[in-house]
N, C-alpha and C positions, 0 to 999 in steps of 0.2 A: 476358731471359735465363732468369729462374726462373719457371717459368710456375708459378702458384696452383693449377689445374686438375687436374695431373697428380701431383699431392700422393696418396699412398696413405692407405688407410682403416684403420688400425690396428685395427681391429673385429675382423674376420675372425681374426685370430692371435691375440689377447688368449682370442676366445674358444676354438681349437683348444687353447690353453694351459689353460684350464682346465676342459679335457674332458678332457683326459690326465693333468689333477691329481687330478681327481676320483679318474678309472678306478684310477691307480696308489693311492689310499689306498684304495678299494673291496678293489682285488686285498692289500695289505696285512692289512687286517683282515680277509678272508676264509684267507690264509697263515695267519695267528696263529692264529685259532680252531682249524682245521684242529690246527697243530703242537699247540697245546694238549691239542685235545681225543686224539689220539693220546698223549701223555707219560702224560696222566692216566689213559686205559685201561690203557698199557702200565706204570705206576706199581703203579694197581690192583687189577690182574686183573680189568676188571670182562670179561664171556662175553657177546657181543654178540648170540650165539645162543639162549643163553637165557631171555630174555623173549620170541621170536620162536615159541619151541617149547612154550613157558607158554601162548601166544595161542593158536596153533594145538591142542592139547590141551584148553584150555576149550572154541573150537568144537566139537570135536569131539564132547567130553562135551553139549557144549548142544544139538548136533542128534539125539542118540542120547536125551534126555531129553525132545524135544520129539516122536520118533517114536513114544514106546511110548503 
């Protein structure tokens, strides 16, 4: 009646279950940082622009230093 053979391999699901564990605490920890790192500029005020315009202005100085 119960054939042995045709017994399922419980492998397969155990492990799609913990590739979607994973992924959902990956996607977690990537949310939180995210929300944090948001609160904390918008807490802040930190100008995200400029360190960006700092950098670009030393090149600038440093190519115009390296030409004369």
């Amino acid at each position: 009646m119960n054939d042995p053979r045709k017994k399922k391999n419980p492998t397969l699901g155990v492990a799609v279950l913990i590739v979607v564990v994973v992924l959902l605490v990956i996607a977690t920890i990537l949310y939180n940082a995210i929300t944090e790192k948001r609160e904390y500029e918008r807490d802040n005020g930190v100008d995200t622009t400029a360190p960006a315009a700092s950098a670009a202005a030393a090149a600038v100085n440093a190519a115009k230093g390296a030409s004369q």
